[in-house]
C-alpha positions as CSV (number, residue, x, y, z in Angstrom):
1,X,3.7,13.9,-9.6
2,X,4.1,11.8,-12.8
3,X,1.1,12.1,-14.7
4,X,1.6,9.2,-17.3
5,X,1.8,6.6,-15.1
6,X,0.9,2.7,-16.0
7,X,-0.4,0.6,-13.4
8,X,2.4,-1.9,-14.9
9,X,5.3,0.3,-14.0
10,X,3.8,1.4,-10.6
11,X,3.8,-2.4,-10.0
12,X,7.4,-2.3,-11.0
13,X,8.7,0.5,-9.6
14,X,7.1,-0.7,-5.7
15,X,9.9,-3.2,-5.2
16,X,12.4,-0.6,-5.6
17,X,11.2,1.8,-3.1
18,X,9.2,-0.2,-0.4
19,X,11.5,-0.9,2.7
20,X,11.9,-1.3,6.6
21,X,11.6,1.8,7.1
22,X,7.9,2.4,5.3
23,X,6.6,-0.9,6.7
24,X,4.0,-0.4,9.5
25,X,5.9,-3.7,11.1
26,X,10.0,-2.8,10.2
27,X,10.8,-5.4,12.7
28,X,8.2,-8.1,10.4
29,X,10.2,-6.5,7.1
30,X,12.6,-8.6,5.2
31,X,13.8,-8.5,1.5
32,X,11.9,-11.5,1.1
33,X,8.4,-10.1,2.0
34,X,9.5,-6.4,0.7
35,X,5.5,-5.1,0.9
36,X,4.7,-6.4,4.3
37,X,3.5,-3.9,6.5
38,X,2.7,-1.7,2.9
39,X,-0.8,-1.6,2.2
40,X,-2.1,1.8,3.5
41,X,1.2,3.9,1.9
42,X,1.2,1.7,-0.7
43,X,-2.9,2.3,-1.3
44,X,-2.1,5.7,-1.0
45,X,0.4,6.5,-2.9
46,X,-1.9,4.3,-5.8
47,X,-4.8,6.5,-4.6
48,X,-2.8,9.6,-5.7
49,X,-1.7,8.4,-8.8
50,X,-5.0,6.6,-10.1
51,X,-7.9,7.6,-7.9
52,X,-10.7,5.8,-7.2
53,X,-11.4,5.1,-3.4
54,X,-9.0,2.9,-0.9
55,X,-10.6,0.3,0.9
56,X,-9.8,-1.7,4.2
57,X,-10.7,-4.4,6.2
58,X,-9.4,-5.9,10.0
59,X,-7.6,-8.8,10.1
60,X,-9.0,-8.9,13.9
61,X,-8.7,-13.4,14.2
62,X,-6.6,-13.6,11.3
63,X,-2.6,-14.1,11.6
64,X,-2.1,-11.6,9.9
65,X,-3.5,-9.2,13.1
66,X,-0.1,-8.0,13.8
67,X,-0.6,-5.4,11.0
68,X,-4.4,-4.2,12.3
69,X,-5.4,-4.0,8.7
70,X,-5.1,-4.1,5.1
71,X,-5.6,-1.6,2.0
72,X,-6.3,-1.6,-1.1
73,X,-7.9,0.4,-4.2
74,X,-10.7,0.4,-6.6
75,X,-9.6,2.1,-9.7
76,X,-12.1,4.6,-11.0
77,X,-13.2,2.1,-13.7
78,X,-13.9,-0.7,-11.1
79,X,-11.2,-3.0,-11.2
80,X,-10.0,-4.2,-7.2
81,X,-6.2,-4.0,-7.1
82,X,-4.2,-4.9,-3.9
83,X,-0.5,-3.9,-4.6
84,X,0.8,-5.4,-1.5
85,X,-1.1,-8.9,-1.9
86,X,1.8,-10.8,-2.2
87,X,2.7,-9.7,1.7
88,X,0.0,-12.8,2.7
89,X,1.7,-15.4,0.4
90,X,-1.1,-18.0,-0.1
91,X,-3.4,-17.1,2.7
92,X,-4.8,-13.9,1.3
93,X,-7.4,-12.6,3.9
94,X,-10.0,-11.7,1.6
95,X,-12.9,-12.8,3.4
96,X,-13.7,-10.8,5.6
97,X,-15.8,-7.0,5.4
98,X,-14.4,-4.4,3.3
99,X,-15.1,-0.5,3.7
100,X,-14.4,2.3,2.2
101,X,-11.9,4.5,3.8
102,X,-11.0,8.2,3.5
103,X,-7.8,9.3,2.8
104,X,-7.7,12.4,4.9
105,X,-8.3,9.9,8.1
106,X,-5.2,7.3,7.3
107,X,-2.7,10.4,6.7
108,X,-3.8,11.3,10.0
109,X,-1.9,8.9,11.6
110,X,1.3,10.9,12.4
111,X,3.4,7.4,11.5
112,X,1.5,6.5,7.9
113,X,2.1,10.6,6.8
114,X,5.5,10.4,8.1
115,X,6.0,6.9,6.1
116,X,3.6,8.1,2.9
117,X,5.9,10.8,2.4
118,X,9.1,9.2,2.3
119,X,7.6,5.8,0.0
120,X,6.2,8.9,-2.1
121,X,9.8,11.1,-2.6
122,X,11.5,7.3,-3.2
123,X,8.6,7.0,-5.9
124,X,9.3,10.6,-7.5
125,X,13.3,9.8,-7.1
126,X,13.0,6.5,-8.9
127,X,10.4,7.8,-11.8
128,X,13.3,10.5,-12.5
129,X,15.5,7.2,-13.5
130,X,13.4,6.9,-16.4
């Protein structure tokens, strides 16, 4: 795994590599919402990289519930980062209770290993460009 890694070019390279076929909602995908369906790959793969602890909330009675939840990270140092915020355009759910999850309990999911892995080779393949 890349061991210089900026939070900058992660933010970069995400575009590149996120697709239909990582999203937890590949029928929801499009090129114009590239990280819907994203956060908990996404928060993982961030999670390797960085550390810190992933967090998650329901969106249970949002519009959003189609996608059962969202992820994001708090970086050893503090700062809150959602990679995929931009999947809620202007109606960012962030109201609601956040909790800390483990890591070992979201790869168990058979679906977000199995789409963690590839969105994690497309990550290594694209920092190789550089």
């Amino acid at each position: 795994m890349i061991t210089q890694m900026t939070i900058v070019r992660f933010k970069e390279i995400l575009p590149k590599i996120c697709g239909k076929d990582t999203s937890y909602d590949p029928d929801g995908w499009t090129r114009k919402n590239i990280f819907w369906g994203h956060s908990v790959v996404v928060s993982l793969l961030a999670q390797s990289l960085f550390h810190g602890g992933v967090f998650g909330i329901s969106l249970k009675g949002t519009k959003f519930w189609k996608l059962k939840f969202n992820f994001w990270n708090v970086l050893p140092d503090g700062l809150h980062v959602d990679f995929t915020r931009a999947q809620f355009g202007k109606e960012y759910p962030d109201k609601l209770e956040a909790e800390k999850v483990e890591v070992y309990l979201l790869l168990a999911n058979k679906n977000t290993q199995k789409r963690f892995e590839l969105l994690q080779e497309r990550f290594e393949a694209e920092c190789k460009k550089d």
